[in-house]
PASEBA-1860 file (N, C-alpha, C; in nm, 3 decimals):
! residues 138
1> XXXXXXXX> 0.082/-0.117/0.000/0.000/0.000/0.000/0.087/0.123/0.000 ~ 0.063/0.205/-0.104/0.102/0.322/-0.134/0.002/0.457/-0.023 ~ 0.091/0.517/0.059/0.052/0.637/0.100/0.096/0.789/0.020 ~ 0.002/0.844/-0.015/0.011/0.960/-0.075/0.076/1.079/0.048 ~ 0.154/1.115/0.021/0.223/1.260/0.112/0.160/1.390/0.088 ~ 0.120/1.452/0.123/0.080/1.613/0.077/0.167/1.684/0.160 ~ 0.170/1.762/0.053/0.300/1.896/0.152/0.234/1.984/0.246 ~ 0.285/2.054/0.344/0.254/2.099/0.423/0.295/2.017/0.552
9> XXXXXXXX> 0.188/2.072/0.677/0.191/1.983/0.779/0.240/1.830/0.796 ~ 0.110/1.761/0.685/0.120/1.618/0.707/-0.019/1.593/0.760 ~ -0.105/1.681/0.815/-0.248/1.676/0.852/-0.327/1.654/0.702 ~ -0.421/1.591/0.701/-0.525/1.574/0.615/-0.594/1.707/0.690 ~ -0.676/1.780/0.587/-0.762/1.881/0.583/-0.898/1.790/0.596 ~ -0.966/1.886/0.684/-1.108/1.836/0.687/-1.197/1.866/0.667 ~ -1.309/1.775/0.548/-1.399/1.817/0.477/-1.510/1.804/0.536 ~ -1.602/1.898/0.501/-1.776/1.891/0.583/-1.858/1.856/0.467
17> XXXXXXXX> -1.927/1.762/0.429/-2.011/1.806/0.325/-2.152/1.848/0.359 ~ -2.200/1.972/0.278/-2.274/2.058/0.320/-2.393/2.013/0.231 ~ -2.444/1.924/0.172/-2.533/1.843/0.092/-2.690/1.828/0.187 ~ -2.651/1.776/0.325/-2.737/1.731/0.436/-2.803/1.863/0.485 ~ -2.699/1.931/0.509/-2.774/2.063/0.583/-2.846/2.166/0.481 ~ -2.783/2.124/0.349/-2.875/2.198/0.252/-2.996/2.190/0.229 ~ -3.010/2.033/0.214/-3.161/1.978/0.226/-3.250/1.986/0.294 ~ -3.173/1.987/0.470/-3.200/2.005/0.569/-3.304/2.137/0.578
25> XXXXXXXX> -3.212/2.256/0.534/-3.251/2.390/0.548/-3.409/2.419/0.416 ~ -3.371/2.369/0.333/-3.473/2.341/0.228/-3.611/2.287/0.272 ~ -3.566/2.186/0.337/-3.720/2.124/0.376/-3.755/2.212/0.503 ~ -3.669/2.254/0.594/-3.749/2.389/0.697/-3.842/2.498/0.594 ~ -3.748/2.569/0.514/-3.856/2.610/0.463/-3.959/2.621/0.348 ~ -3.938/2.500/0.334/-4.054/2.470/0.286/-4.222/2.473/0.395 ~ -4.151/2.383/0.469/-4.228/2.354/0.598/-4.341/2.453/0.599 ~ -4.201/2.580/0.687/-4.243/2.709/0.733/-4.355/2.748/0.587
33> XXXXXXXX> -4.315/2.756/0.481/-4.415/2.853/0.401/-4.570/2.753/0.342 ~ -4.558/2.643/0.381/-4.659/2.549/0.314/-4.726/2.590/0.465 ~ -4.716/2.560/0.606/-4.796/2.550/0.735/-4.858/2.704/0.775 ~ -4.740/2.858/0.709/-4.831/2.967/0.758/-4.942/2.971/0.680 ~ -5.022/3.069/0.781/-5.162/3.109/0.713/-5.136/3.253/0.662 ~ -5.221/3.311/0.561/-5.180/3.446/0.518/-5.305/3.519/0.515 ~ -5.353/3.637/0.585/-5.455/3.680/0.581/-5.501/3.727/0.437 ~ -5.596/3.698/0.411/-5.633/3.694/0.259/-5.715/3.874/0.287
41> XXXXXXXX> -5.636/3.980/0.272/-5.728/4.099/0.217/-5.732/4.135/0.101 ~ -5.865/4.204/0.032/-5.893/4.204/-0.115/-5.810/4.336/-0.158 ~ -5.802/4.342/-0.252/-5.719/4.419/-0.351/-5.782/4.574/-0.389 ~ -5.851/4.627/-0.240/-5.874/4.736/-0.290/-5.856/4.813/-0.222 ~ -5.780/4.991/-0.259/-5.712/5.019/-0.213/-5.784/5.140/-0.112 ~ -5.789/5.137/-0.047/-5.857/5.290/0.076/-5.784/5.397/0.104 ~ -5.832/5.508/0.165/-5.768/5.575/0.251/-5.888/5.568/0.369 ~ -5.802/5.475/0.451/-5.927/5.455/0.584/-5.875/5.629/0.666
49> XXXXXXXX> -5.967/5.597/0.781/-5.986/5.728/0.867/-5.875/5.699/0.973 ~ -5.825/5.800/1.019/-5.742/5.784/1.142/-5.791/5.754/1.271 ~ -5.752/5.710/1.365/-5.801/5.704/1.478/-5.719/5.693/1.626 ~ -5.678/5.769/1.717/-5.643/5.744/1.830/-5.615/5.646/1.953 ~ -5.807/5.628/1.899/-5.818/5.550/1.987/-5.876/5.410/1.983 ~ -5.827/5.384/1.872/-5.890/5.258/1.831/-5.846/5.129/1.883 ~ -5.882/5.051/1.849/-5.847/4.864/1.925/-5.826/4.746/1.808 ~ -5.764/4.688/1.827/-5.770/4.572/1.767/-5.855/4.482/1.763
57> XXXXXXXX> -5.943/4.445/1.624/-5.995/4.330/1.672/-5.956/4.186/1.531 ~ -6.025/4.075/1.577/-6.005/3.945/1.490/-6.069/4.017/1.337 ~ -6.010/3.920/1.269/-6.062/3.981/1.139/-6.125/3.871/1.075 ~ -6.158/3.779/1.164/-6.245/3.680/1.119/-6.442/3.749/1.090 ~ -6.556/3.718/1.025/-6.690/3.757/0.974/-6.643/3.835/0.874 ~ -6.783/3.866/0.825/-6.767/3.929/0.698/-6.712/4.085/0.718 ~ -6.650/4.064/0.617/-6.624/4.209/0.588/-6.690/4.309/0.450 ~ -6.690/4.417/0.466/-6.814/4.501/0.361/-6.693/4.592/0.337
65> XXXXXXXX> -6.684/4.666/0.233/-6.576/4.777/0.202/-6.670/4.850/0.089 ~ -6.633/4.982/0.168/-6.658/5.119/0.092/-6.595/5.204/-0.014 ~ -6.602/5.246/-0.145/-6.482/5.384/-0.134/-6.581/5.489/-0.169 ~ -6.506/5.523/-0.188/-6.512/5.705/-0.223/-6.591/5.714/-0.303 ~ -6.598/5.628/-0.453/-6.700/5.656/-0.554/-6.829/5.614/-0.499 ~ -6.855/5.515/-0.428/-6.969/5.452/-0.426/-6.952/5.326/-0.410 ~ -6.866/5.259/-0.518/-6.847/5.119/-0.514/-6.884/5.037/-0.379 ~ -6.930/4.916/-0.349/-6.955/4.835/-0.250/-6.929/4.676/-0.275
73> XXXXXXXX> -6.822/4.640/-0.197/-6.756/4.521/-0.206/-6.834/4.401/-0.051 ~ -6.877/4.343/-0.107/-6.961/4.239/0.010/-6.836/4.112/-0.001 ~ -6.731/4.072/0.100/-6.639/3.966/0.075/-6.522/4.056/-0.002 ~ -6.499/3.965/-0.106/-6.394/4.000/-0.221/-6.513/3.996/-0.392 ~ -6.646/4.066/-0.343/-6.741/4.060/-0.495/-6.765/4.215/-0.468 ~ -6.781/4.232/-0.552/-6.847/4.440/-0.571/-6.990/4.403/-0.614 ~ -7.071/4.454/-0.515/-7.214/4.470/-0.498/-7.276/4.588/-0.497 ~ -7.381/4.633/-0.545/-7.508/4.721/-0.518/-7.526/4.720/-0.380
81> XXXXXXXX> -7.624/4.786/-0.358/-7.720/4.779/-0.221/-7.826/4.662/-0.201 ~ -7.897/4.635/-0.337/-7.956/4.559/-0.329/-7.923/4.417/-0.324 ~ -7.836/4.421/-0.378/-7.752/4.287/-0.410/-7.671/4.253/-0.254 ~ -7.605/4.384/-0.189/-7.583/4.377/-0.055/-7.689/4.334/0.052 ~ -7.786/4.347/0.034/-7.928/4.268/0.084/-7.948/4.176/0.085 ~ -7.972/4.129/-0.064/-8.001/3.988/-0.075/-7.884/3.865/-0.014 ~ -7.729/3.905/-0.062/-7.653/3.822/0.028/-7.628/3.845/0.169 ~ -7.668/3.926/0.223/-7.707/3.937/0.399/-7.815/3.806/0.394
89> XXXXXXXX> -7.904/3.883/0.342/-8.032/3.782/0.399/-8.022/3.613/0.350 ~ -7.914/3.595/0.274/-7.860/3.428/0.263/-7.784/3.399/0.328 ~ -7.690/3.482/0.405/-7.589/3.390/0.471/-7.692/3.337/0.557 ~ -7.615/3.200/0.559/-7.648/3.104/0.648/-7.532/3.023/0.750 ~ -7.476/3.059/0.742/-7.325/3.007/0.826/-7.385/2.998/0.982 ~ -7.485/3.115/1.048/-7.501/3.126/1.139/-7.659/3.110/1.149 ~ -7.722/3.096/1.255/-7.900/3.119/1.323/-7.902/3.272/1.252 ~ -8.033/3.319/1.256/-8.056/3.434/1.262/-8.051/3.459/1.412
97> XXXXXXXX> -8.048/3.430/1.508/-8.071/3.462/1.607/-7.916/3.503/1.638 ~ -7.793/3.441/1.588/-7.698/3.410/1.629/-7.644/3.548/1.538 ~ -7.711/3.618/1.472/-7.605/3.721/1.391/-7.586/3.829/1.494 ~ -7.710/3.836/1.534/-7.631/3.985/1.654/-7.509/3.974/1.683 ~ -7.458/3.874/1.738/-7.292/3.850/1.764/-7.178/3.842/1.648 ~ -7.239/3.784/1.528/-7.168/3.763/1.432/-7.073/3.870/1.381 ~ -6.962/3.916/1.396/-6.922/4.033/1.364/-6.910/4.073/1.195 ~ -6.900/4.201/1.182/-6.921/4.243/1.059/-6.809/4.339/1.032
105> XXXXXXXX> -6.696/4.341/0.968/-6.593/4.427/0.931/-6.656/4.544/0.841 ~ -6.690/4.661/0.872/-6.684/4.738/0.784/-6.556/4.852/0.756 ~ -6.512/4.855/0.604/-6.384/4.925/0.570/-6.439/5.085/0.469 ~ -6.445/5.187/0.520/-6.492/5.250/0.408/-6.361/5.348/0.398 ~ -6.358/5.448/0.321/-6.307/5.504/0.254/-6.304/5.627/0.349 ~ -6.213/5.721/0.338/-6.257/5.827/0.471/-6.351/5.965/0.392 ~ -6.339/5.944/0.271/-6.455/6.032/0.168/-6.601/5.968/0.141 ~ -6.610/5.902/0.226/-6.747/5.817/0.187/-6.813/5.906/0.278
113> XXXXXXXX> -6.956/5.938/0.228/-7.019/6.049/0.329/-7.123/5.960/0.437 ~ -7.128/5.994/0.519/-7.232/5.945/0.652/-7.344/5.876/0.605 ~ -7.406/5.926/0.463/-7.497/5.874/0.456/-7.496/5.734/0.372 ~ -7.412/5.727/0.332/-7.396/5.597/0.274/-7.326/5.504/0.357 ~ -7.258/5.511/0.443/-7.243/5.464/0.607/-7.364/5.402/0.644 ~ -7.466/5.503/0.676/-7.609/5.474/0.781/-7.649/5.406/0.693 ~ -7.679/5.407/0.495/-7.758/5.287/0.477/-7.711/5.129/0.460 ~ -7.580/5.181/0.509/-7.541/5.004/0.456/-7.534/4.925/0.618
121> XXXXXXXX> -7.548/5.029/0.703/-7.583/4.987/0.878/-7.751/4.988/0.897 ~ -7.817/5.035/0.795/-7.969/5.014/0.769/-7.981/4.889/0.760 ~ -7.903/4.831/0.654/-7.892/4.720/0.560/-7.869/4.554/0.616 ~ -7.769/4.639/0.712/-7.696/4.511/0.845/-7.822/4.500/0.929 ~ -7.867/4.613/0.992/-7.974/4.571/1.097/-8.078/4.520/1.082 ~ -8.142/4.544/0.899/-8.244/4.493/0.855/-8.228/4.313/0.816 ~ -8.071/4.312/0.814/-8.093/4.133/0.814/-7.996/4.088/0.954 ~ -8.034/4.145/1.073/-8.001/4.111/1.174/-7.882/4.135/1.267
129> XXXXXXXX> -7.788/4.182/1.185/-7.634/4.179/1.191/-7.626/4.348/1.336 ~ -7.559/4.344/1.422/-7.545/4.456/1.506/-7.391/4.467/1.566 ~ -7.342/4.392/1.482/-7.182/4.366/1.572/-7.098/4.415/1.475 ~ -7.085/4.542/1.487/-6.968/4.611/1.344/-6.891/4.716/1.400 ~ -6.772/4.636/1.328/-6.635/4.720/1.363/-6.622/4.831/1.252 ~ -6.564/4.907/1.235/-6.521/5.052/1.182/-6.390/5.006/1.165 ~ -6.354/5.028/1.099/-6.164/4.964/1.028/-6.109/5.134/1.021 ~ -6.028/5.106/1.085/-5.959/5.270/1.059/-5.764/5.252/1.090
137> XX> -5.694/5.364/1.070/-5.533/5.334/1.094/-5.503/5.420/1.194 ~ -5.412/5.399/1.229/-5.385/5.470/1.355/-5.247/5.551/1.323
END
């Protein structure tokens, strides 16, 4: 048996192979980005109202969004008023009895005038709904 000499020391250099931990690191994140959840908000753009003193809440129930022109988004669909009616008065996810609690995200626009506010809170109370947040930035 032939031993090979390398110059230097006489130490063999020592190799890591980095193959394992590559994979390793690969399948973390994978992991990580397949297991988070990502809050799904729709693609439209506001200038909400400021607020001081506002609170955090879950952003789980429906949410309703306002702007400025008029437009009215029920979910992630752009609705009328009337059409905002009729899918109030179908959800069924919950009792009617059970919507008072059901919360309701409303997002409007900070140019949306009061009165188109009060009828789409007309709109909520007429199919039961009384639990609505005001979305604003701080």
């Amino acid at each position: 048996m032939r031993k090979s000499r390398r110059r230097g020391s006489g130490r063999s250099a020592a190799q890591v192979d980095l193959v394992p931990m590559i994979d390793i690191v690969f399948q973390l994140i994978l992991f990580f980005l397949v297991s988070t959840t990502f809050a799904m908000l729709p693609g439209i753009s506001l200038n909400l109202p400021e607020s001081t003193t506002s609170e955090g809440v879950s952003s789980g129930g429906i949410t309703i969004t306002m702007k400025e022109d008029g437009q009215i988004w029920y979910k992630s669909t752009q609705v009328d008023l009337e059409s905002l009616n009729r899918e109030l008065a179908a959800f069924d996810q919950v009792t009617y009895e059970e919507r008072a609690e059901y919360p309701i995200n409303l997002e409007a626009d900070s140019l949306v005038t009061n009165g188109q506010i009060v009828t789409v809170f007309d709109i909520l109370r007429q199919n039961g709904f009384s639990a609505v947040n005001l979305r604003t930035t701080e």
